[in-house]
C-alpha positions as CSV (number, residue, x, y, z in Angstrom):
1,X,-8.3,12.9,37.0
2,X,-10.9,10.1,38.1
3,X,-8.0,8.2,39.6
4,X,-4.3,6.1,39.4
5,X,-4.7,2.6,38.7
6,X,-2.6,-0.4,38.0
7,X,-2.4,-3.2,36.3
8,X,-0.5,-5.8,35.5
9,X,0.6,-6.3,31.9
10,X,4.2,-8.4,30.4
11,X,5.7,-9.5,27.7
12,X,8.6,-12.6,26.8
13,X,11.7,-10.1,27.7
14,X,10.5,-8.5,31.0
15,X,8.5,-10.8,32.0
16,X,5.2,-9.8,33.9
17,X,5.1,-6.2,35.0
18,X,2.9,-3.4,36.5
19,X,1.9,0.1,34.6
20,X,0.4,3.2,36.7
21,X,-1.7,5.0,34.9
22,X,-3.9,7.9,35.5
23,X,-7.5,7.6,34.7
24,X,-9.2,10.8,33.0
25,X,-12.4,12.3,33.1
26,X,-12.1,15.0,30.1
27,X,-11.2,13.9,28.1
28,X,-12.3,10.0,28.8
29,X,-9.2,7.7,28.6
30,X,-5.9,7.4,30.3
31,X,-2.3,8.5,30.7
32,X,1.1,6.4,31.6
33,X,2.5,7.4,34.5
34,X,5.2,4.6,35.6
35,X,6.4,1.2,34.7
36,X,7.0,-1.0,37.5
37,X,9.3,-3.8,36.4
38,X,10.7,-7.3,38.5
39,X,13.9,-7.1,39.4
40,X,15.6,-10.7,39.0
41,X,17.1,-9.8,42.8
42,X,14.1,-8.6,44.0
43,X,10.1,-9.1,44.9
44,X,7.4,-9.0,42.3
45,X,6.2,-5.5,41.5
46,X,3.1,-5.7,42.4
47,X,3.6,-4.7,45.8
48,X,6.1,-1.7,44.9
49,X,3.2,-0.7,42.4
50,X,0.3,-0.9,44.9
51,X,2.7,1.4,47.6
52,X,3.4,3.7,44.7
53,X,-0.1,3.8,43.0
54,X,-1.7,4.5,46.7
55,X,0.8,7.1,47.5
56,X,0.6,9.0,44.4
57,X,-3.6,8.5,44.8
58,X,-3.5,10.0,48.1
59,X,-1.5,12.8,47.8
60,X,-3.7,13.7,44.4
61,X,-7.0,13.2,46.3
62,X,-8.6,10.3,44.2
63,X,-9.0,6.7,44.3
64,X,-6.5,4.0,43.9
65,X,-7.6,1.0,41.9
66,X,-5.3,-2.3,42.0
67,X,-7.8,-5.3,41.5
68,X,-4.9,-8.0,41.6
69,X,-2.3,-6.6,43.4
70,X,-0.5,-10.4,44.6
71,X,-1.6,-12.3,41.5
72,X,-0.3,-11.0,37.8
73,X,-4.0,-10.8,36.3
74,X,-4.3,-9.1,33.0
75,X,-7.9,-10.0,32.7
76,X,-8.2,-8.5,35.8
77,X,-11.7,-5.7,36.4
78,X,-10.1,-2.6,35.6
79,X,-11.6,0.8,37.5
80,X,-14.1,2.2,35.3
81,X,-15.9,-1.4,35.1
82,X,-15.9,-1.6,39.2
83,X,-17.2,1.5,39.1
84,X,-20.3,0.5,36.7
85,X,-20.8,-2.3,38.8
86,X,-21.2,-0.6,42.1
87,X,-23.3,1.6,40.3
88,X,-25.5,-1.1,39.6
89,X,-28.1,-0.9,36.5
């Protein structure tokens, strides 16, 4: 595993929500770890998700990657394109 990241994603019946995922090396792609929804009672996921995704990171040994974590961004730079552009050219 490369690392856990989240992002935000939604839809018209839940609104906007946050997915963990776990980004993989070999082979290349991802795999769905959690779903964090908004509770009508509650505060946006995003923070839940960031406290989770960190956690989970650091007790696997890899980076945690969150690029919007206060600001539902779907557009939002996901992991492997930070990490091409801190590789630079």
């Amino acid at each position: 595993m490369a690392a856990v990241e989240a992002l935000w994603d939604g839809d018209t019946v839940h609104d906007w929500f946050v997915l963990l995922v776990a980004v993989l090396d070999a082979p290349a792609g991802e795999g769905h770890l959690a779903t964090v929804y908004h509770r009508p009672d509650g505060a946006p996921p995003g923070g839940a998700a960031a406290k989770a995704g960190q956690a989970l990171a650091s007790h696997l040994g890899v980076p945690f990657h969150f690029a919007s974590p206060d600001i539902p961004d779907d557009n939002a730079p996901r992991w492997r394109t930070a990490q091409r552009l801190a590789e630079g050219p």
